[in-house]
C-alpha atoms as one frame of an Amber mdcrd trajectory, in Angstrom:
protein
  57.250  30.935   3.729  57.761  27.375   3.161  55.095  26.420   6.026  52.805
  28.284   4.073  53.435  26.936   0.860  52.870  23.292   2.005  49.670  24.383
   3.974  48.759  25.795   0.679  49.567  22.874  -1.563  47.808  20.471   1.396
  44.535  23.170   0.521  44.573  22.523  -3.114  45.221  18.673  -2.817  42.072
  18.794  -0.151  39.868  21.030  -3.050  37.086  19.364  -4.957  37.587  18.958
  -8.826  34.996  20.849 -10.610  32.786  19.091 -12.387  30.470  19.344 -15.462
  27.158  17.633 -16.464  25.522  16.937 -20.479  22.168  16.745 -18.789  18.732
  17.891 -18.801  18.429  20.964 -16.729  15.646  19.299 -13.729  17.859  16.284
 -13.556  17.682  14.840  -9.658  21.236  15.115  -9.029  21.684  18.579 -10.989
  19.354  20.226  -8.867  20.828  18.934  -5.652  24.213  19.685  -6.328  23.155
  23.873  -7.236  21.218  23.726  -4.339  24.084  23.369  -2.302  25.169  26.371
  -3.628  28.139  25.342  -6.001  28.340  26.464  -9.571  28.063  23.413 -11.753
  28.071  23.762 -15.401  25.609  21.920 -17.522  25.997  21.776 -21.427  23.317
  20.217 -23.661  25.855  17.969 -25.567  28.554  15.393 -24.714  31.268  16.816
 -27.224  30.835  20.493 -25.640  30.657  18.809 -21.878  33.949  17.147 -22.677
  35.481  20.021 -24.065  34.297  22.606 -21.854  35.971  20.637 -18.855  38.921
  21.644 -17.008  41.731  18.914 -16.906  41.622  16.675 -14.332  37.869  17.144
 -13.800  35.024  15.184 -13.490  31.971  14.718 -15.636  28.629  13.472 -15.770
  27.206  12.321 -18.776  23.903  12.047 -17.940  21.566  12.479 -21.124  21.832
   8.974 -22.452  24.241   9.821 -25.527  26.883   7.561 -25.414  30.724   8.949
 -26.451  32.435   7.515 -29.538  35.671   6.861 -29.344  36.981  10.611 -30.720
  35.102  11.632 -27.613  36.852   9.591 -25.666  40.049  10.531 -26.591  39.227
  14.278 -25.421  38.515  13.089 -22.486  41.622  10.503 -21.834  43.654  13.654
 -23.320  42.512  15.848 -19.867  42.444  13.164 -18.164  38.935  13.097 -17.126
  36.846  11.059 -14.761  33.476  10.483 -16.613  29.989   9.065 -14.445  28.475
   7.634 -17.566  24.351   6.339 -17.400  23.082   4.044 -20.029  19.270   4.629
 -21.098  17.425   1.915 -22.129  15.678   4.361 -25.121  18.228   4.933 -26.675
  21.274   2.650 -26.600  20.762   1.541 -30.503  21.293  -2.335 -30.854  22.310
  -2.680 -27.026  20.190  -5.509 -25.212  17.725  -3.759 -22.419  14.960  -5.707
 -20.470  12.247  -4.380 -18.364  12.173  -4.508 -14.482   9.626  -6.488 -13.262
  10.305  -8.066  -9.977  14.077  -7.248  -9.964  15.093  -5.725  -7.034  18.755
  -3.677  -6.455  21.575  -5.513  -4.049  24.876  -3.797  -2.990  27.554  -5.989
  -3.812  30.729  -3.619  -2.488  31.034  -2.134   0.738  32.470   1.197  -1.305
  29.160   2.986  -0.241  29.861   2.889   4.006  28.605   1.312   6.906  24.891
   2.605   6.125  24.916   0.386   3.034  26.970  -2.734   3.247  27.151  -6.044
   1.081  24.034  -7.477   0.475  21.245  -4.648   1.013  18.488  -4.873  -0.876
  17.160  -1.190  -2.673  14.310  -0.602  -5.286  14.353   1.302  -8.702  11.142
   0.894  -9.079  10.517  -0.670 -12.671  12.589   1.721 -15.729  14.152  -0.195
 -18.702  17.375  -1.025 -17.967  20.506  -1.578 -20.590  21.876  -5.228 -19.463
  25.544  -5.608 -20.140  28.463  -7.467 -18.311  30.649  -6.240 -15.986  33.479
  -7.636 -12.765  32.903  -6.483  -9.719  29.638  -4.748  -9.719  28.973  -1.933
  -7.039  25.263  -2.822  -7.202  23.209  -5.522  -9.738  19.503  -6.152 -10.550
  17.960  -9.417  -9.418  14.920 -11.416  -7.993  15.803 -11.396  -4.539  13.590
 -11.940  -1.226  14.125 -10.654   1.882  12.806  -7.000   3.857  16.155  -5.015
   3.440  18.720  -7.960   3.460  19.056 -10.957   1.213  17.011 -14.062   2.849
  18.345 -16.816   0.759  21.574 -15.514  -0.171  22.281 -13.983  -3.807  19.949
 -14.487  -6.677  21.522 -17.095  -8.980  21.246 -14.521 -11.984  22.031 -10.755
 -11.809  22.297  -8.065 -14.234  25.262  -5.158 -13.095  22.988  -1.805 -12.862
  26.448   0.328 -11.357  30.227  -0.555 -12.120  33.669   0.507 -13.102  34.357
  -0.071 -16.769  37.991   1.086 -16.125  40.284   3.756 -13.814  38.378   6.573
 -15.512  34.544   5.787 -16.110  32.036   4.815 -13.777  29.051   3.530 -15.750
  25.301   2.560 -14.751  22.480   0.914 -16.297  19.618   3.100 -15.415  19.472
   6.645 -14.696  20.414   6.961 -11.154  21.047  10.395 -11.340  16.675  10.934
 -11.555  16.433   8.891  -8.346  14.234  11.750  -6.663  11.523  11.560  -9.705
  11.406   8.292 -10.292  11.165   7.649  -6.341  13.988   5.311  -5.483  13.697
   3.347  -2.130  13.965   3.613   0.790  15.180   7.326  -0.082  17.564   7.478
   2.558  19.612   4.330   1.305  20.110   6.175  -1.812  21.799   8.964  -0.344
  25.386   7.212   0.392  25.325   5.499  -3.508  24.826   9.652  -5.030  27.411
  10.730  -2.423  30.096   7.746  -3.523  29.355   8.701  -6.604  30.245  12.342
  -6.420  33.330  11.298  -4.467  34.599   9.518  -7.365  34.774  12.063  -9.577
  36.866  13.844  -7.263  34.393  16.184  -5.463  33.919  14.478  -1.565  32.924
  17.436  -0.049  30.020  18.313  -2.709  29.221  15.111  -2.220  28.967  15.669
   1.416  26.772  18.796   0.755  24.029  16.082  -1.261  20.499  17.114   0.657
  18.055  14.500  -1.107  14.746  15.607  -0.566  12.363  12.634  -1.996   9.159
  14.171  -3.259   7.001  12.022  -1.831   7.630  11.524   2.365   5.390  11.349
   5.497   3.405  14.037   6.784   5.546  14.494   9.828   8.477  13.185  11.448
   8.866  10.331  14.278   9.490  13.285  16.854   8.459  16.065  15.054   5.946
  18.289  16.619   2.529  17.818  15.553  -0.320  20.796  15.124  -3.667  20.396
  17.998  -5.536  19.834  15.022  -3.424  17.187  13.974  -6.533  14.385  13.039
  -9.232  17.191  11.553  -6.748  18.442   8.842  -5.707  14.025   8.531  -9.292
  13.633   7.419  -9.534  16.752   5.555  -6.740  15.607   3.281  -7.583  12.321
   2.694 -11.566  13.338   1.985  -9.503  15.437  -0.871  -7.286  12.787  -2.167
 -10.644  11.192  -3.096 -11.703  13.961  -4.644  -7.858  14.592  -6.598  -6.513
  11.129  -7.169  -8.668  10.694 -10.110  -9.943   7.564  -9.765 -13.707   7.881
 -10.272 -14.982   6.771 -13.933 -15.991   9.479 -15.881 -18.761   8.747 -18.559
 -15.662   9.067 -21.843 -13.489   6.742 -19.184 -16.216   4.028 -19.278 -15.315
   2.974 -22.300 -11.902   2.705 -20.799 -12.488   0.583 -18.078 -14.412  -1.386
 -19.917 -11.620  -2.623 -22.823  -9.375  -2.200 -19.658  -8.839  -6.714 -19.827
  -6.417  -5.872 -22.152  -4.547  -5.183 -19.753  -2.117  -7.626 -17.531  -4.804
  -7.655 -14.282  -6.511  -4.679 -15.561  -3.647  -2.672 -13.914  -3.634   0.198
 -16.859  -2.739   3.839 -17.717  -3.300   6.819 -15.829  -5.993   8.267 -13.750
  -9.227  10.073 -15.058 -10.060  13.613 -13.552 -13.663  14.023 -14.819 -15.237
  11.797 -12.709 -17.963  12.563  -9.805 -19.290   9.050  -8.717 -22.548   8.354
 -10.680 -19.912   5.621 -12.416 -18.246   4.593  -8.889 -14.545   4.730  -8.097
 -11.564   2.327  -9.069  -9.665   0.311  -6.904  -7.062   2.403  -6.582  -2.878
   2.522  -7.530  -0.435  -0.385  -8.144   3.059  -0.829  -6.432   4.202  -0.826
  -9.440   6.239   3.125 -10.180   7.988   3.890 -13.338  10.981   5.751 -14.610
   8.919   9.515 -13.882   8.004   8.197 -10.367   4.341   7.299 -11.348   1.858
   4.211 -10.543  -0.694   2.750 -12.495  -4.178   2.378 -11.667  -6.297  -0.924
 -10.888  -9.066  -1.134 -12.895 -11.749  -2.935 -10.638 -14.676  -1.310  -9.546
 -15.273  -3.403  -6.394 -18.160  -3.405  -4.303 -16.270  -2.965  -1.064 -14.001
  -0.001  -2.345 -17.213   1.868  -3.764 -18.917   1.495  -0.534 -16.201   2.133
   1.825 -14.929   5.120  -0.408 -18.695   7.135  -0.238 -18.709   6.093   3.720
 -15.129   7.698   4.048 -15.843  11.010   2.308 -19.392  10.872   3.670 -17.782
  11.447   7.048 -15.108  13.172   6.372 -15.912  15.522   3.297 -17.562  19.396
   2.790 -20.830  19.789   1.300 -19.776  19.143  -2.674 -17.833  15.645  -1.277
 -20.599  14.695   0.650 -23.115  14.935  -3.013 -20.028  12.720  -4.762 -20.301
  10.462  -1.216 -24.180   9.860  -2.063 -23.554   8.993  -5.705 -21.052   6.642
  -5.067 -23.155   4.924  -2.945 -26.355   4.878  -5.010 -24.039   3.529  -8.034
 -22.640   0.525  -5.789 -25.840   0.190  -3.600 -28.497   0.050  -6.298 -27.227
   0.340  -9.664 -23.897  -1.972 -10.319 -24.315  -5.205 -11.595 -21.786  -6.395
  -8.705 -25.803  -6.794  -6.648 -27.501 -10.085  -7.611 -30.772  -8.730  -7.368
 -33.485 -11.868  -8.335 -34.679 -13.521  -6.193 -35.258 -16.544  -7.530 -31.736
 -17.082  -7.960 -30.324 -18.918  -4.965 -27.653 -16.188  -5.579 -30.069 -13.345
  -4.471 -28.706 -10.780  -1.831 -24.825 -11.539  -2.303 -22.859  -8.939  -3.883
 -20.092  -9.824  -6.225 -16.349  -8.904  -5.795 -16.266  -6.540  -8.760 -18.391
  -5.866 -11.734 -16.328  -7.494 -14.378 -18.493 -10.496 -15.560 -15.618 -13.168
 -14.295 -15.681 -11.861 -10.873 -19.315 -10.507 -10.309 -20.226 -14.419  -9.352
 -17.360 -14.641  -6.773 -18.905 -14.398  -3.399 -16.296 -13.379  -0.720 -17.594
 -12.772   2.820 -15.222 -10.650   4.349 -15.827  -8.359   0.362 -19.246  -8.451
   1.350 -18.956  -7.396   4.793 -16.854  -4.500   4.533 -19.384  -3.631   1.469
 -22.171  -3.625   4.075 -20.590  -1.668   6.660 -19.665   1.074   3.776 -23.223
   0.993   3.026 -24.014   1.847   6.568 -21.853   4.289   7.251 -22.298   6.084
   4.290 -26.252   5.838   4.757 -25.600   7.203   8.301 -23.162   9.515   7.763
 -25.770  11.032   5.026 -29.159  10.255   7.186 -30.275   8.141   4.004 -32.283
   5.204   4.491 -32.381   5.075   0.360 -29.875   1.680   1.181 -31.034   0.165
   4.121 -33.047  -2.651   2.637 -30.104  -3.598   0.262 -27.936  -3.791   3.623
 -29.850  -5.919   4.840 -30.756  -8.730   2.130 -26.680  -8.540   1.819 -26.547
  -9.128   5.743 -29.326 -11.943   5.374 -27.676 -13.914   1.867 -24.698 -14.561
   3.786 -26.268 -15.845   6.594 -28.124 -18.427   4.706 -24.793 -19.189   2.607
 -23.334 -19.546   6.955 -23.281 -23.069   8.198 -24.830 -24.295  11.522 -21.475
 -23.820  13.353 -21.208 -20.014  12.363 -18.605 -20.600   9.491 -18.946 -19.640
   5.732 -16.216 -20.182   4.422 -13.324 -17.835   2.596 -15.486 -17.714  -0.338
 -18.098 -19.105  -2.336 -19.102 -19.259  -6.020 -22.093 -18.305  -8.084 -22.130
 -21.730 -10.076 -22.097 -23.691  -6.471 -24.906 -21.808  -5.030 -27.094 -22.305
  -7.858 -26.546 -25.742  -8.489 -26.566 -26.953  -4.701 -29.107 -24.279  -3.118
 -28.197 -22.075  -0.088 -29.761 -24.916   2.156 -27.012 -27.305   1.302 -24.332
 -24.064   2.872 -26.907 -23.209   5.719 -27.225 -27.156   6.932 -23.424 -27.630
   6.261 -20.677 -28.111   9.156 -18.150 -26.138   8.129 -15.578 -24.706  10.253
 -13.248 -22.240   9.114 -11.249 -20.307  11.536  -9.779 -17.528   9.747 -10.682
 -13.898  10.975 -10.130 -12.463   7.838 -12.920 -14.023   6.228 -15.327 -14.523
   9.246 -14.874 -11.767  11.583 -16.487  -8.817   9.932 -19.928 -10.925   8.832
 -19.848 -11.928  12.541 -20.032  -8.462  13.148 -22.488  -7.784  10.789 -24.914
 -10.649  12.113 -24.743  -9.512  15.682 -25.768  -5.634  14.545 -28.803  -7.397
  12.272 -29.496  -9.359  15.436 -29.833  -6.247  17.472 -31.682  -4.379  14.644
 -34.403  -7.008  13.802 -34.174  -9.622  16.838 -33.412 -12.908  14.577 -31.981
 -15.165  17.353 -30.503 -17.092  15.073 -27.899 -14.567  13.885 -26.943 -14.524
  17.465 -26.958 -18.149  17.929 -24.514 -19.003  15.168 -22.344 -16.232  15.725
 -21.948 -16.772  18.857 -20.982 -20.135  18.689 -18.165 -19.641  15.805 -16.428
 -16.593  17.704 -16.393 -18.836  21.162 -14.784 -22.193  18.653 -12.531 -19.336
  17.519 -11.632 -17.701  21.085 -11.139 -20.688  22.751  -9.046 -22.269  19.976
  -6.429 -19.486  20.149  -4.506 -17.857  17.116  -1.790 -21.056  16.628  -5.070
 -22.495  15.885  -6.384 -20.357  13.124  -5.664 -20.192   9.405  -4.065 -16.920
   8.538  -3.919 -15.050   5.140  -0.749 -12.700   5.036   0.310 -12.950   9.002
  -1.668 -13.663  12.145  -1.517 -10.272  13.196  -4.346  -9.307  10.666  -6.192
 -11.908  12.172  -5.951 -10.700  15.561  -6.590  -7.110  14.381  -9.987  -8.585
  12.477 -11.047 -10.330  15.811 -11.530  -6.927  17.708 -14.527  -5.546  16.041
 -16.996  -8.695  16.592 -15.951  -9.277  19.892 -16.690  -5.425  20.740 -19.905
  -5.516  19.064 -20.708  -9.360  21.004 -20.274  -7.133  23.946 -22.964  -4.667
  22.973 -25.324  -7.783  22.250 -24.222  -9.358  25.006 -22.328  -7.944  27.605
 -21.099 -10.770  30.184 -17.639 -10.899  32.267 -16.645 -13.400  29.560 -17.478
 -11.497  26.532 -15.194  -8.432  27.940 -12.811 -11.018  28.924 -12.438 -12.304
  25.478 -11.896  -8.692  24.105  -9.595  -7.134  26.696  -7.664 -10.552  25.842
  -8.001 -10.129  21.826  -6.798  -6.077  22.779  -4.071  -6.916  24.831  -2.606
  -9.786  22.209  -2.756  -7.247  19.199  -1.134  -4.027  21.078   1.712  -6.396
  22.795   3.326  -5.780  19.157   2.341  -1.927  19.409   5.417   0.481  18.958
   6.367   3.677  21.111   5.649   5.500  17.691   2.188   3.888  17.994   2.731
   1.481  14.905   1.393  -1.942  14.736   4.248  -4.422  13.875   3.202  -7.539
  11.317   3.800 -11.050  12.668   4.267 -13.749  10.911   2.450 -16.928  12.246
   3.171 -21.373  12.165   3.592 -21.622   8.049   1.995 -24.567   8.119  -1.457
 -22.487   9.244  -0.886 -19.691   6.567  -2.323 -19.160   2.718   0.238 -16.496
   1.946   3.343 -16.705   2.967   6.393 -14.802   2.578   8.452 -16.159  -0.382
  10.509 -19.142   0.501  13.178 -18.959  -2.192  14.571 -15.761  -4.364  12.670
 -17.431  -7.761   9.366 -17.317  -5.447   9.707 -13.419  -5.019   6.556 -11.933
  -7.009   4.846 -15.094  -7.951   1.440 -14.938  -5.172   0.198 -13.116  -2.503
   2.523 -12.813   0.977   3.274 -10.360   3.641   5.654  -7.581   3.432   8.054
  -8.922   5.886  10.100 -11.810   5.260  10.447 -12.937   9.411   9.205 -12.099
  12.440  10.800  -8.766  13.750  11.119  -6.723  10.311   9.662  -3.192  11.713
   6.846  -2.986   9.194   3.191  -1.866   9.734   0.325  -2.572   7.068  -2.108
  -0.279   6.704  -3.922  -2.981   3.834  -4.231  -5.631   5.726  -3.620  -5.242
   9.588  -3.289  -1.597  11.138  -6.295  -0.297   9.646  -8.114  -2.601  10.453
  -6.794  -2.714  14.159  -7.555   1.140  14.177 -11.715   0.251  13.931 -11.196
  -2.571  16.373  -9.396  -0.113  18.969 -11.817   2.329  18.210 -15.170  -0.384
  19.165 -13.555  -1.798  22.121 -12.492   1.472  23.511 -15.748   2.499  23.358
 -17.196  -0.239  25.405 -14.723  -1.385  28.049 -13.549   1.728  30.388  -9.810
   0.776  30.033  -7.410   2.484  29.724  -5.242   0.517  28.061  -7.090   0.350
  25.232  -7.822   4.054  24.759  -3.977   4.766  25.127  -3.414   2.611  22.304
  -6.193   3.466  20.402  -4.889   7.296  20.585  -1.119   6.083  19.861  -2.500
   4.620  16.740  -4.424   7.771  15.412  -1.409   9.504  15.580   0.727   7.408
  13.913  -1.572   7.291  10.969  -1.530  10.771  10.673   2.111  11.045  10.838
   2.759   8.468   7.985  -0.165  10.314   5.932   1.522  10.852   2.334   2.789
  14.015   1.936   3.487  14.401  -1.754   3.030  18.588  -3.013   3.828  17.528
  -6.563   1.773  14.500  -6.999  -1.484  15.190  -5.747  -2.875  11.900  -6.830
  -0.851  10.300  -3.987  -1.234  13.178  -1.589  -3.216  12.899   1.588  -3.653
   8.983   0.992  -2.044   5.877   2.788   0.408   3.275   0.888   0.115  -0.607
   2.483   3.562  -0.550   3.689   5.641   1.537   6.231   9.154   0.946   7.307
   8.857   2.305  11.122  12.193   2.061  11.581  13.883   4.045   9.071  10.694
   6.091   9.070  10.172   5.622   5.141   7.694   3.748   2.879   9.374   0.642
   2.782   9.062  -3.653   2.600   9.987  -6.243   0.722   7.434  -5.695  -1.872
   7.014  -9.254  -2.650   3.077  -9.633  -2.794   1.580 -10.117  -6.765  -0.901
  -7.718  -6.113  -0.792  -4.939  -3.672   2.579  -4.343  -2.832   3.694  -1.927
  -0.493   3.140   1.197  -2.149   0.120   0.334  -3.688  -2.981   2.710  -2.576
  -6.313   0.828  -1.792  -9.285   3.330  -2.240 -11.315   0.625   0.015  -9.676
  -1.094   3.094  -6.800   1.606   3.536  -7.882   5.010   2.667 -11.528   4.581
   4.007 -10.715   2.748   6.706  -8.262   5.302   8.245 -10.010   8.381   7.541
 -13.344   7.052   8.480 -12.264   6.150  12.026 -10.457   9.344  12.306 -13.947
  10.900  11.753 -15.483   8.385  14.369 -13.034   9.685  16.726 -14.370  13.795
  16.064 -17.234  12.785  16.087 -17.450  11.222  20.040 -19.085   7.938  18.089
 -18.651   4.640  17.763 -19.561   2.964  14.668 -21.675   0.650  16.467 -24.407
   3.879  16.893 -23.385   5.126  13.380 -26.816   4.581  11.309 -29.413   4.701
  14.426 -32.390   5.215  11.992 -31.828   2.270   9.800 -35.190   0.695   9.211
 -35.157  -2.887   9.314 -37.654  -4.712   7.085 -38.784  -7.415   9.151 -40.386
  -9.291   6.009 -36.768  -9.978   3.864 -36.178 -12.461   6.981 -39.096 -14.429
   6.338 -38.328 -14.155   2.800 -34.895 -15.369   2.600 -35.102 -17.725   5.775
 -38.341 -19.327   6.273 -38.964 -23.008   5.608 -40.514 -22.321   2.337 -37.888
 -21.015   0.673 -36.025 -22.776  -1.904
C-alpha cells in the first residue's frame, strides 16, 4: 500500500497544472493547445480568468488587458503563474515603438539546444510596448547576421520576453499569434511556445505544441512528389497572377497614382478588380505585419508588366491568356514607361517605371528582361502586334553600347539628350558586371540572327570574350557573384547558336560547371559572396548598417540560402539555354534538379491566396523554411517580385513542357529591316 501511494504521489507531482486563457477564441496558441486534445478553458475577461482558475494553476492573459493590482492579489492568493503579453494598442500612457528593422535575439539558453544564446528570429514588424527588464529571455534589436549575430550584440535592445518576478512571465508583443502574424523561421518558434507552456507548469502540453505555420513550401525536402509535379507548378503560379491582386483596376488608378505618399510607394493592400488593360504592380514587400500580411509595391515597371503577360501567356487557360495580351499591349504600346519620338535622342529606351522620376532612368539589364517579356509573350500568343517595339528597344540600347560592347549599369534621360547617343556609341567603356550586360548581350546576338546587323555581333562578341577571359574575381558584382555567374549562362548559350565554335561551348560548359559547383543535393543554388572590394551591395558590415541599402541575404560565404530574385531564377533560364544546345549531361541533370526544387519551395499558403502559388526571394535550404537575414532596403527575403521571380520560374517551367527553348520561342517575329537604318545610319543625329 505504501508503494502505491508514493507511485501515486510521484503521478500527481509528474501531472500538468491546468491552465486557463482571457483570450480571443482563434488565438495561435489557443488553437494549438485544443488541438492536442486537452480541455483548456478560455474566458473573455481577466477578472473571471483569474477567478475561474484552480490554485496553483497557470494562466495566460493574452487579450492585452493588463491586471490592476486587486487582480493581482487573486492571483498571488492561488498562487498562480500568469504568461502576461503587452499590446502596443492598448497599454494607455505606456511607451511603444514600431518595428522597423529590429530583429529578435535569444539572450538565455532556457529555450534548448535548438535555440541557444545569440540566435537571431523575426516578428515581422507589430508595435511593440518597450519597457525595462534584467535578464531578458529574448530582446528586439538591429542586428546583422543570417541566423547568428555577426558583430556581436546590438549596442541598444528593447526586452520583447522576460520574468517580471517568480510568478509572471511577461512579453512585449503578442507571441501567442505567432502562426498569423508568420513568425520566422517557424520552426525556431516552436521551442520559445513550448518553454513557455513549461513554465506555467504544463511540460507535457507543451510537448504536445504541433505549430503548423500557414504559409510553408509546397512539399517537403524528401517528400514524395506527384508525376505531374511541374504542370500543376505552372498552373498555380499562372493563378497567383490571376489571385494576388495586383493588377490596377480603373477605381485603383487613382490609387496608384497618389500612391508617393507613401514611404517608396510601398502602400495598402491589393486590388481584386483588375484584368491588365492598366498593367500589374510590382508585387509584395518583405515587410509582414501583426495579421501576417505584406504590403504592395506600387511601381508599374516595364520589366514586371512584360515578364508577367509572357509568364501567364505560357502558362495560363484561355481567360489568362486574354489578361496575358492586355498586359502586354498596356506595357508594349500604351505606358508612358516607352519613349516613343524619335527625335529625342531618348527614342526606343524604355523607362524603369512609369512614375515621372523614374520613366527617364534607362537601365539595361530593366530593358532587357522587358524585351524578352515582350517576346515571349508575343510568341507565346502568335502576336506580332509588338515586334517592332522589340526591336527599336533592342536597337536604342545598342546605340547607347560603346565600341567595346559595354553600356554601362545605367544611363539617364538628361545625359542622352544633352550629349547624343553618338557620344555612348563612340565611348570606351568597359563595365564587367553580368547583371547589367549579360541579358542585352543576349538580346543583340538574337537581333543579329533576326536581321543580320554584324555589328550587334561584333560588339557583343568582343565584351563577353573581355568578360570570359577576365574571370569572375574580375567582375563587379551587385548582391554576390553568383548572380553574375547565373546571368552569364544565357548569352553564352545563345553566342553558341550564333556562333557555334569549340571555344564558344568551351566558355559555356565552363560558365555551367562554375555556377552548379555550388548546386545542392536538394537541387538549390547556394549564394556566394564575392572580393568586397568588387561588389555594389554588400552584406551589412556593422549591426547600425542592417537595413540601410541594398545587400545579399547571406551575411558570409556558406549560409545555405538560395535567391530566387536575383540568382536561381535566373540560373534556371541559363540551365534551360545551355541544356538545350550542348548534349551534356551534366547540364541537363542540373537543369532537372533545379525544376524540382522550385516546385518544392512553391508557396503553399490555403488561407492567403495572394501569396499562394508564388515564389518569395529567399529560402533557407537548410532548415527547409523561408528564411535570411533580411537585410536588403528593398526586396527582402519574403518579398514577391511579379517580374524576375514569379515569371521567370513559371515561364521556364513552361519552356520545359513545352520541348522549347526560348531561343525558338517567337519564330515569326518580323524584323523591320528599316528601324536599323533609322536609328544607326550615319545620318542620324
Amino acid at each position: 500500500m505504501l508503494l502505491i501511494a508514493i507511485l501515486g504521489l510521484s503521478a500527481a507531482l509528474a501531472a500538468d497544472v491546468p491552465l486557463t486563457f482571457c483570450c480571443d477564441s482563434q488565438n495561435d496558441l489557443l488553437r494549438m493547445l485544443r488541438r492536442s486534445g486537452t480541455h483548456v478553458s478560455n474566458f473573455p475577461t481577466v477578472r473571471e480568468a483569474l477567478e475561474h482558475s484552480a490554485i496553483g494553476s497557470g494562466v495566460c492573459l493574452l487579450n492585452g488587458e493588463q491586471p490592476s493590482p486587486e487582480l493581482l492579489s487573486i492571483a498571488h492568493s492561488k498562487s498562480l503563474k500568469i504568461y502576461l503579453e503587452l499590446n502596443a494598442q492598448d497599454v494607455g500612457t505606456a511607451k511603444t515603438k514600431q518595428i522597423e528593422w529590429e530583429r529578435v535575439i535569444t539572450t538565455s539558453a532556457v529555450f534548448g539546444e535548438k535555440l541557444n544564446f545569440g540566435r537571431i528570429l523575426s516578428i515581422g514588424r507589430p508595435k511593440m510596448v518597450v519597457g525595462q527588464a534584467e535578464n531578458p529571455l529574448l530582446v528586439v534589436g538591429r542586428v546583422a547576421g543570417f541566423d547568428t549575430l555577426a558583430f556581436g550584440m546590438p549596442k541598444t535592445t528593447d526586452p520583447l520576453l522576460w520574468q517580471e518576478n517568480a510568478t509572471m512571465l511577461v512579453a512585449a508583443v503578442p507571441l501567442s499569434n505567432c502562426m498569423k502574424a508568420r513568425f520566422a523561421p517557424a520552426k525556431s518558434w516552436q521551442p520559445v511556445l513550448k518553454y513557455i507552456v513549461t513554465w506555467l507548469g504544463a511540460p507535457k502540453l507543451a510537448d504536445s505544441i504541433k505549430w503548423i505555420p500557414e504559409v510553408v513550401p509546397r512539399y517537403g525536402m524528401s517528400d514524395r512528389v506527384p508525376a505531374q509535379l511541374e504542370v500543376e507548378a505552372m498552373k498555380r503560379a499562372a493563378n497567383w497572377f490571376m489571385n494576388a491582386g495586383l493588377m490596377v483596376s480603373k477605381d485603383g488608378l487613382k490609387r496608384y497614382q497618389a500612391a508617393d505618399q507613401y514611404n517608396d510607394r510601398v502602400g495598402p493592400g491589393p486590388d481584386d478588380n483588375g484584368t491588365g488593360e492598366l498593367g500589374i504592380l510590382e508585387g509584395f514587400s518583405s515587410a509582414i505585419d501583426s495579421l501576417g500580411e505584406q504590403p504592395v509595391r506600387y511601381y508599374r515597371r516595364a520589366d514586371c508588366n512584360a515578364e508577367s503577360a509572357m509568364a501567364l501567356a505560357l502558362t495560363g487557360n484561355r481567360k489568362q491568356r486574354a489578361v496575358a495580351y492586355r498586359i502586354a499591349d498596356f506595357i508594349g504600346s500604351k505606358s508612358r514607361v516607352i519613349h516613343d519620338d524619335p527625335s529625342k535622342q531618348s527614342y526606343g529606351l524604355v523607362g524603369w517605371n512609369d512614375q515621372p522620376s523614374n520613366s527617364g532612368n534607362f537601365y539595361g539589364d530593366d530593358n532587357a528582361r522587358y524585351v524578352l517579356g515582350l517576346i515571349g509573350s508575343a510568341g507565346a500568343l502568335n502576336e506580332s502586334k509588338w515586334d517592332r517595339q522589340i526591336l527599336k528597344c533592342i536597337l536604342a540600347n545598342f546605340r547607347t553600347t560603346g565600341v567595346n560592347g559595354f553600356r554601362g549599369d545605367n544611363l539617364l534621360e538628361g545625359d542622352i539628350e544633352n550629349q547624343g547617343w553618338r557620344h555612348f556609341y563612340e565611348a570606351k567603356t568597359v563595365n564587367m558586371a553580368p547583371h547589367f550586360e549579360a541579358y542585352m548581350w543576349a538580346l543583340y546576338l538574337w537581333a543579329y540572327q533576326k536581321t543580320g546587323y554584324k555589328p550587334l555581333y561584333d560588339r557583343t562578341l568582343k565584351a563577353i570574350e573581355r568578360t570570359v577571359k577576365a574571370g569572375d574575381t574580375e567582375w563587379t558584382w551587385t548582391n554576390g557573384v553568383q548572380q553574375e555567374r547565373a546571368r552569364m549562362l544565357l548569352p553564352l548559350s545563345w553566342l553558341v547558336r550564333t556562333s557555334d565554335t569549340p571555344e564558344h561551348r568551351k566558355w559555356l560548359i565552363d560558365a555551367v560547371r562554375k555556377v552548379i559547383l555550388k548546386q545542392q543535393a536538394c537541387g538549390a543554388i547556394q549564394e556566394e559572396i564575392g572580393d568586397l572590394s568588387r561588389g555594389i551591395a554588400g552584406p551589412p558590415r556593422s549591426n547600425e548598417a542592417f537595413g540601410t541599402g541594398e545587400t545579399p541575404l547571406i551575411q558570409e560565404n556558406g549560409d545555405p540560402l538560395a535567391d530566387m530574385l536575383y540568382t536561381t531564377n535566373f540560373a534556371f533560364l541559363g540551365l534551360h539555354e545551355a541544356a538545350s544546345v550542348l548534349n551534356d549531361p551534366e547540364t541537363s541533370i542540373a537543369e532537372n534538379k533545379l525544376a524540382e526544387f522550385l516546385c518544392r519551395i512553391q508557396i503553399r499558403a490555403d488561407s492567403r491566396p495572394k501569396l499562394n502559388g508564388a515564389w518569395f526571394r529567399a529560402f533557407d535550404f537548410g532548415d527547409w523554411d523561408y528564411w535570411a537575414s533580411n537585410a536588403d532596403l528593398g526586396w527582402g527575403a519574403w518579398s514577391i517580385e511579379t517580374g524576375w521571380s514569379v515569371s521567370w520560374i513559371a515561364s521556364v517551367l513552361a519552356l520545359r513542357n513545352r520541348h522549347q527553348a526560348f531561343w525558338d520561342i517567337h519564330p515569326k517575329f518580323k524584323a523591320d529591316s528599316s528601324l536599323v537604318t533609322e536609328m544607326l545610319s550615319s545620318s542620324s543625329r
